[in-house]
C-alpha positions as CSV (number, residue, x, y, z in Angstrom):
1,X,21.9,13.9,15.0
2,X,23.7,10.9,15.3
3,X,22.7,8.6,18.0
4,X,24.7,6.0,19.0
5,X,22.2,2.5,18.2
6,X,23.2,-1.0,17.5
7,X,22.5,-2.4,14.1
8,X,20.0,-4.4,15.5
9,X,18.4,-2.2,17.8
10,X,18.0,0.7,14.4
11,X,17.0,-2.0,12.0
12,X,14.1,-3.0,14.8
13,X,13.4,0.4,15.3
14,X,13.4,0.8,11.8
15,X,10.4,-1.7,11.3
16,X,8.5,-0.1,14.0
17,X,8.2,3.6,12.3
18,X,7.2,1.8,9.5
19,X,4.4,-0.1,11.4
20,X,3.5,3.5,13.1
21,X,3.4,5.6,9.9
22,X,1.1,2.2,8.5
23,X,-1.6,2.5,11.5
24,X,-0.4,-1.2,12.6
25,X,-2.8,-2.1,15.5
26,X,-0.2,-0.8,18.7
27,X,-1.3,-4.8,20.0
28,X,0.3,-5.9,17.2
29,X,3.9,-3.6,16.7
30,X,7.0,-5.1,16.7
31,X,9.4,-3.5,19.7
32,X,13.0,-3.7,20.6
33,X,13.8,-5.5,23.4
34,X,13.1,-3.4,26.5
35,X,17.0,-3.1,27.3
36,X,17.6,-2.0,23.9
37,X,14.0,0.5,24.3
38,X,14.7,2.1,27.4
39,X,18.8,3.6,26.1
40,X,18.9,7.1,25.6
41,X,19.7,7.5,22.2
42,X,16.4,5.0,21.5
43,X,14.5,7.2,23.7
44,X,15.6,10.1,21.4
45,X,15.4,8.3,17.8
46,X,11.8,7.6,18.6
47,X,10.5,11.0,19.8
48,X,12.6,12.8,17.0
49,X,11.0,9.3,14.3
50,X,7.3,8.9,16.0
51,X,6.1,11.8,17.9
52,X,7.9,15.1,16.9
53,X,4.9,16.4,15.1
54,X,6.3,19.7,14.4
55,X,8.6,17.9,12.1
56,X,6.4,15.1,10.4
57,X,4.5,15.9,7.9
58,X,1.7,13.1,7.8
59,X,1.7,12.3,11.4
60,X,-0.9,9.9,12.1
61,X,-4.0,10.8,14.1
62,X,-3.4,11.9,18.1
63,X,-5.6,8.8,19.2
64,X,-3.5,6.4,17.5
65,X,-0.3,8.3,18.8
66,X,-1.6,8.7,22.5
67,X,-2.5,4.7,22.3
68,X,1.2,4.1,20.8
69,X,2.8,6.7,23.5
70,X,1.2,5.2,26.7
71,X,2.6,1.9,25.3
72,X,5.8,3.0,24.8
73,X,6.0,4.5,28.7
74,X,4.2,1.3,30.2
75,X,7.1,-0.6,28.4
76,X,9.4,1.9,29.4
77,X,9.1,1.8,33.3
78,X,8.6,-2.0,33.1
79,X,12.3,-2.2,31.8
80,X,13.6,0.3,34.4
81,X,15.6,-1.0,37.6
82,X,17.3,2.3,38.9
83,X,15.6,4.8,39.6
84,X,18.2,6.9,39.3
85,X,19.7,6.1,36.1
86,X,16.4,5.3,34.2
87,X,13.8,7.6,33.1
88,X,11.7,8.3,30.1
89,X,13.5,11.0,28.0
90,X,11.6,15.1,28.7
91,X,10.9,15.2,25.0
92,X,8.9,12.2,25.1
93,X,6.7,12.7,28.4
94,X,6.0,16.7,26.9
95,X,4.4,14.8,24.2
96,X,2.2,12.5,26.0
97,X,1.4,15.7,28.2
98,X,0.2,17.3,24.8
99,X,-1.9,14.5,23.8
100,X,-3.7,14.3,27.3
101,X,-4.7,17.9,27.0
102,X,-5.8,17.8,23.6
103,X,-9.4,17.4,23.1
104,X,-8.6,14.1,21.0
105,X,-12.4,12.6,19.6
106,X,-13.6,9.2,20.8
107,X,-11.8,6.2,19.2
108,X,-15.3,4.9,17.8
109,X,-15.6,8.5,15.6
110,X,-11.9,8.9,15.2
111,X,-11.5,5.6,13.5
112,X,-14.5,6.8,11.0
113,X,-12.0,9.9,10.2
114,X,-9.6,10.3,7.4
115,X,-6.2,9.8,8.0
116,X,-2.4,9.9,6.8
117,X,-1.4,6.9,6.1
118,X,2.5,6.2,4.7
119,X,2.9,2.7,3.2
120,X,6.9,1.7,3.3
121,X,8.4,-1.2,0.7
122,X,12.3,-1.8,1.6
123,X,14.2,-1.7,-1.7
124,X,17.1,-4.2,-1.4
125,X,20.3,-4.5,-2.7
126,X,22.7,-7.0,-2.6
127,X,21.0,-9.7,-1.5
128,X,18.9,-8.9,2.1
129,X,20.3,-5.7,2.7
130,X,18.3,-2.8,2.8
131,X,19.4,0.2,0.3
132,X,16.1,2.5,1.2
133,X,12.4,2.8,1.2
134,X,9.7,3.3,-1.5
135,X,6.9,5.5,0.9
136,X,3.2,6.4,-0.5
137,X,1.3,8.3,1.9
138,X,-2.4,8.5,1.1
139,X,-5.3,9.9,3.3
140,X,-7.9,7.3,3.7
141,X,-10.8,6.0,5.6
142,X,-9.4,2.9,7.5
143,X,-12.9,2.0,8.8
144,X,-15.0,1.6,6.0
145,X,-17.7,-0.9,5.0
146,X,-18.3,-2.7,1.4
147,X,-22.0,-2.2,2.0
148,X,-21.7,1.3,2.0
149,X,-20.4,1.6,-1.2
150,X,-17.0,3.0,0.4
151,X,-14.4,0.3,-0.5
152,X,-12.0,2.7,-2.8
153,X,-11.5,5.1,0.2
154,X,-9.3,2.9,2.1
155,X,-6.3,1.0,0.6
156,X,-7.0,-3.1,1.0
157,X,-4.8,-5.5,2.1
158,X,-4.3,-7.2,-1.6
159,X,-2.9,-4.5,-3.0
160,X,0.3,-4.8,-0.4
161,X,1.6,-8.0,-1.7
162,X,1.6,-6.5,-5.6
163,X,3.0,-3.7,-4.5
164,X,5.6,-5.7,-2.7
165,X,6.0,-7.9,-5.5
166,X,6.6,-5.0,-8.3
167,X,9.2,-3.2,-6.3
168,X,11.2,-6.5,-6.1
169,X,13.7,-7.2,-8.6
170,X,11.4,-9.1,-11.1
171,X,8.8,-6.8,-10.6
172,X,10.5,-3.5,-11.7
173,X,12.0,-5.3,-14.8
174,X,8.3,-6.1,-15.6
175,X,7.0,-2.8,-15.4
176,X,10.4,-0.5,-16.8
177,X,9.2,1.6,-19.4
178,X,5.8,0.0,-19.9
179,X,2.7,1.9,-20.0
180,X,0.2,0.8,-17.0
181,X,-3.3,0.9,-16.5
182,X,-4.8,0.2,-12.8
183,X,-8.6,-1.0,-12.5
184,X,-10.0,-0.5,-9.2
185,X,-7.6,1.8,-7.9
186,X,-9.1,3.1,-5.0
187,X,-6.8,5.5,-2.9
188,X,-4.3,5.0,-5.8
189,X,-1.4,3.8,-3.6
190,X,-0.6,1.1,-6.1
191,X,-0.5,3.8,-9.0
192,X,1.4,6.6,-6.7
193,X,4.3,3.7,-6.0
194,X,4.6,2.8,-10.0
195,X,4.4,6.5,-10.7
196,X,6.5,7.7,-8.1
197,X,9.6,4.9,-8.3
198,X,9.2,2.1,-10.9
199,X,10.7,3.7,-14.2
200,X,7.5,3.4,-16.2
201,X,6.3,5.0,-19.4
202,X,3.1,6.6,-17.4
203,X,0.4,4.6,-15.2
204,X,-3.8,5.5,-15.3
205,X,-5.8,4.8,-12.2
206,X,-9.0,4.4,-12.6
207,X,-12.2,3.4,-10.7
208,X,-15.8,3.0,-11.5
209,X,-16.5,5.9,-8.8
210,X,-16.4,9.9,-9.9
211,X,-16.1,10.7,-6.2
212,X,-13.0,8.3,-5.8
213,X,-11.6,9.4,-8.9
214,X,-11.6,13.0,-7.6
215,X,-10.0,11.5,-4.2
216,X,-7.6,9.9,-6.3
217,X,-6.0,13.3,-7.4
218,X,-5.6,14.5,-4.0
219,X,-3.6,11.7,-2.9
220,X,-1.6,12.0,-5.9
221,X,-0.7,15.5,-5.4
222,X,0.5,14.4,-1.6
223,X,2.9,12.6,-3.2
224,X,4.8,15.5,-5.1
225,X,3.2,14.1,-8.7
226,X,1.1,16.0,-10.9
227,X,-2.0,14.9,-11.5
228,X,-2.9,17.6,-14.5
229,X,-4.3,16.5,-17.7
230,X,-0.9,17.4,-19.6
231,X,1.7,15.7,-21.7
232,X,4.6,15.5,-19.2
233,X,2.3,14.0,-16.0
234,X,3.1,10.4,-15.7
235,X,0.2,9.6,-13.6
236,X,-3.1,10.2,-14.8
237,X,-6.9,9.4,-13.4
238,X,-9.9,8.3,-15.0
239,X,-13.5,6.7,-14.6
240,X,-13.8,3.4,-15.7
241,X,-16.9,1.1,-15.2
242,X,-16.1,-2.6,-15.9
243,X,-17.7,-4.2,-18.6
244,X,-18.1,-0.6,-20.8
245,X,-16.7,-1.3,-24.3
246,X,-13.2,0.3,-24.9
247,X,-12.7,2.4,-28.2
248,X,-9.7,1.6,-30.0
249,X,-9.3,5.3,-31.9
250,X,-10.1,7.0,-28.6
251,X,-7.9,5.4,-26.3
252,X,-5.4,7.8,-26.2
253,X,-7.7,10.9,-26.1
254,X,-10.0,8.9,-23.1
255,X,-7.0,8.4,-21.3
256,X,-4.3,10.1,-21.6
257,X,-1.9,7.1,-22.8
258,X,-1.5,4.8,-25.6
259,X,-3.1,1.6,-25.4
260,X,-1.6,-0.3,-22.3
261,X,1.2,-3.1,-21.8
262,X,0.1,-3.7,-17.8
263,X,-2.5,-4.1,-16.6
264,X,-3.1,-4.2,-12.8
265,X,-5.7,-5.0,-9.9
266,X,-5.8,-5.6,-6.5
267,X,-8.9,-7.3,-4.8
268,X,-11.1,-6.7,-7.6
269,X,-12.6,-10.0,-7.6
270,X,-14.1,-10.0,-4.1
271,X,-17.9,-9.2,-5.3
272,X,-19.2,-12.0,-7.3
273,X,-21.9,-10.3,-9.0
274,X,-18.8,-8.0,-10.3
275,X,-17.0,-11.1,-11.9
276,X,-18.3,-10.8,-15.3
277,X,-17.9,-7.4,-16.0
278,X,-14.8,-7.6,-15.0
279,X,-13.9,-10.2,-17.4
280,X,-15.5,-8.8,-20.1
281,X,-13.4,-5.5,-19.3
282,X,-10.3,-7.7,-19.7
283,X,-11.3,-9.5,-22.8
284,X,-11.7,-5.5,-24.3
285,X,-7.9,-5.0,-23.4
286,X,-7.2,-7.6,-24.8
287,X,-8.9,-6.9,-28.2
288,X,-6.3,-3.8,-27.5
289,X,-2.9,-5.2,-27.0
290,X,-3.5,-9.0,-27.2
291,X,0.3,-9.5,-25.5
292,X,-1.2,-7.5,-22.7
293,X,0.0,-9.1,-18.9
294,X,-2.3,-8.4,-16.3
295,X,-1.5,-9.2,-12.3
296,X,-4.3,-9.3,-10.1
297,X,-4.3,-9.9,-6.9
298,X,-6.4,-11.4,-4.6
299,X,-7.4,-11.9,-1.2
300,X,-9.5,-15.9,-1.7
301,X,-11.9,-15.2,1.1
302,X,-14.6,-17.3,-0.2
303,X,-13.3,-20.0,-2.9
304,X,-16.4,-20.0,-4.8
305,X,-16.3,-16.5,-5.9
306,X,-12.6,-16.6,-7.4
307,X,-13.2,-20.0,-8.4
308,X,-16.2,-18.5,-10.2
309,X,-13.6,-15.3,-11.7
310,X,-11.2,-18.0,-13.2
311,X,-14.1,-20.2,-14.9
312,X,-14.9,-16.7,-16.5
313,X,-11.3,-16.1,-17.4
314,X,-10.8,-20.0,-18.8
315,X,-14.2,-19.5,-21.0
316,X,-12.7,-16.2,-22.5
317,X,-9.6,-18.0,-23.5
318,X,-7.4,-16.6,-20.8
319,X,-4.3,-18.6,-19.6
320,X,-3.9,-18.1,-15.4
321,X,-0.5,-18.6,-13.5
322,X,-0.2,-18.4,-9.8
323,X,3.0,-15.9,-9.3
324,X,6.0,-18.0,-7.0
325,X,5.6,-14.7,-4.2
326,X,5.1,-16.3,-1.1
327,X,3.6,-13.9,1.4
328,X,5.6,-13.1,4.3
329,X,4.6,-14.0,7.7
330,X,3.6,-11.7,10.2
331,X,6.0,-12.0,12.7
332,X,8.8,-11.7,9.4
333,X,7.4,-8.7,7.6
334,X,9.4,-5.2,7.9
335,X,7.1,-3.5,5.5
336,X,4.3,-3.6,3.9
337,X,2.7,-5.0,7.0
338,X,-0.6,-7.0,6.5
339,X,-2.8,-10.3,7.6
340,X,-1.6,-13.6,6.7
341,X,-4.7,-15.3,8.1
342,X,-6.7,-15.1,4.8
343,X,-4.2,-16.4,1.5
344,X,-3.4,-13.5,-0.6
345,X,-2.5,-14.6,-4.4
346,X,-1.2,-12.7,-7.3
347,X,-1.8,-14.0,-10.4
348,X,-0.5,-13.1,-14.1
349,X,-3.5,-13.4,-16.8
350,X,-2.4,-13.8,-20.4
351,X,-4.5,-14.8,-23.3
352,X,-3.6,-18.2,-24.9
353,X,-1.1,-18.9,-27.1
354,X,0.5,-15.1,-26.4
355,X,4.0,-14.3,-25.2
356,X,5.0,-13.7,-22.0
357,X,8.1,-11.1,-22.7
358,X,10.1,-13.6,-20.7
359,X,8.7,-12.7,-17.7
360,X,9.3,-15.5,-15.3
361,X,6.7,-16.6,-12.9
């Protein structure tokens, strides 16, 4: 259908799905103006975009809809003035009425549930516009503690930024055709979006966990990929623990692909106990492919422990550069949507004295 919506008022509206289908705090999603939210058509785009569940496939969970519905109406009846010209769309009030008589858990056990999740990156062409998006849906735990020995079943805020950063323009020319191999890849969202739209050779994800590896397949296959151990899958998954030696001869037969050009990870340095066998899992890549690029990226919430990840790099004769990606402020960002509070760095980790392949930092 096609509804009749400014440019403005669908490019806003726009953002918002994308904050919805991310499980953005409703405190913290970006409306229309209520003028612009209380039209007809934008009453209809956002049942038909948000809350037709018969026709999404990964809806997120009904607590997080009924919180984003009620919003919506309170909004709603705040911007209306007549009575008899204003009022919230049929399609939209059915759905609240749904969600009231479902027997929806408590938010405190809901939250501990797995969900959808859909992660959108705008793909841009010429210049700022916006050609289309780049979407991995995963199911993960979005309340999960580090303690616990949980952190791979829910997709942390590093990764966004590298994600960002290798569906931009530089990005994809770094990764076309390459063969790349993920540590620490968790729900696999990074992998999924390399697999699923950046013209590589093939991608492994891997993590140190058997139970997130298994995980790891399910999310694939969400995402129309194969996930099988055959010849034509460009994704594959694997268990990796850091600092195990790497065997040259049985790389291929390990893993499923050739030794590696990429190498990437996202928040791996956050344990400082993990720091050297992490390095020590980079120097054997290195042994491997010694013009081997590696982005990590990190969230620097305690100075000392990347401090103490770079000193381990330096003393293994690795060469770090901070990669010119600014991260976007919050009140800027259209997708990937994540915390600016805490800095958020990728770097690109070369050993001295190799090549860059021109990549430009």
């Amino acid at each position: 259908m096609d509804l009749n919506l400014s440019p403005g008022t669908r490019s806003k509206l726009t953002t918002l799905r994308r904050q919805y289908f991310q499980l953005v705090d409703p405190a913290q999603l970006i409306w229309p103006d209520e003028e612009s939210l209380k039209a007809v058509d934008a009453q209809s785009w956002m049942f038909n975009n948000l809350f037709d569940v018969d026709n999404i496939s990964y809806p997120p969970p009904e607590q997080y809809q009924l919180r984003v519905l009620k919003l919506l109406i309170s909004k709603l009846e705040r911007a209306f003035v007549d009575p008899e010209k204003d009022e919230i769309s049929d399609d939209l009030m059915s759905a609240l009425s749904v969600l009231l008589c479902s027997s929806i858990p408590p938010e405190p056990i809901s939250v501990q549930q797995k969900a959808f999740v859909t992660y959108a990156f705008p793909t841009r062409s010429n210049g700022d516009s916006v050609s289309d998006d780049c979407t991995v849906t995963v199911l993960e735990s979005r309340s999960v503690l580090s303690s616990f020995g949980t952190t791979g079943l829910r997709t942390w805020e590093a990764s966004l930024p590298l994600a960002a950063f290798l569906t931009s323009e530089r990005g994809r020319a770094m990764l076309e055709g390459k063969r790349v191999f993920e540590l620490g890849a968790g729900t696999g969202m990074l992998s999924i979006l390399c697999a699923k739209y950046l013209g590589l050779s093939g991608v492994v994800a891997t993590d140190g966990d058997e139970g997130i590896v298994d995980a790891l397949k399910s999310n694939i296959f969400l995402n129309g990929l194969d996930a099988e151990e055959s010849s034509h899958s460009i994704i594959r998954t694997a268990a990796l623990k850091w600092g195990w030696p790497l065997d040259a001869s049985s790389f291929a037969e390990d893993y499923g692909m050739e030794i590696p050009d990429v190498l990437l990870g996202a928040d791996v340095t956050y344990d400082k106990s993990a720091v050297p066998s992490l390095v020590s899992s980079l120097r054997e890549f290195f042994d491997l492919n010694s013009s081997l690029q590696v982005l990590i990226a990190a969230i620097i919430r305690n100075e000392q422990t990347f401090e103490a990840f770079q000193n381990a790099c330096k003393r293994n004769g690795f060469s770090l550069d901070l990669v010119d990606f600014p991260q976007v402020p919050e009140y800027l960002q259209d997708g990937p949507f994540y915390p600016t509070s805490i800095p958020i760095q990728i770097w690109q980790i070369t050993r001295r004295g190799e090549c860059r392949d021109g990549f430009s930092l």
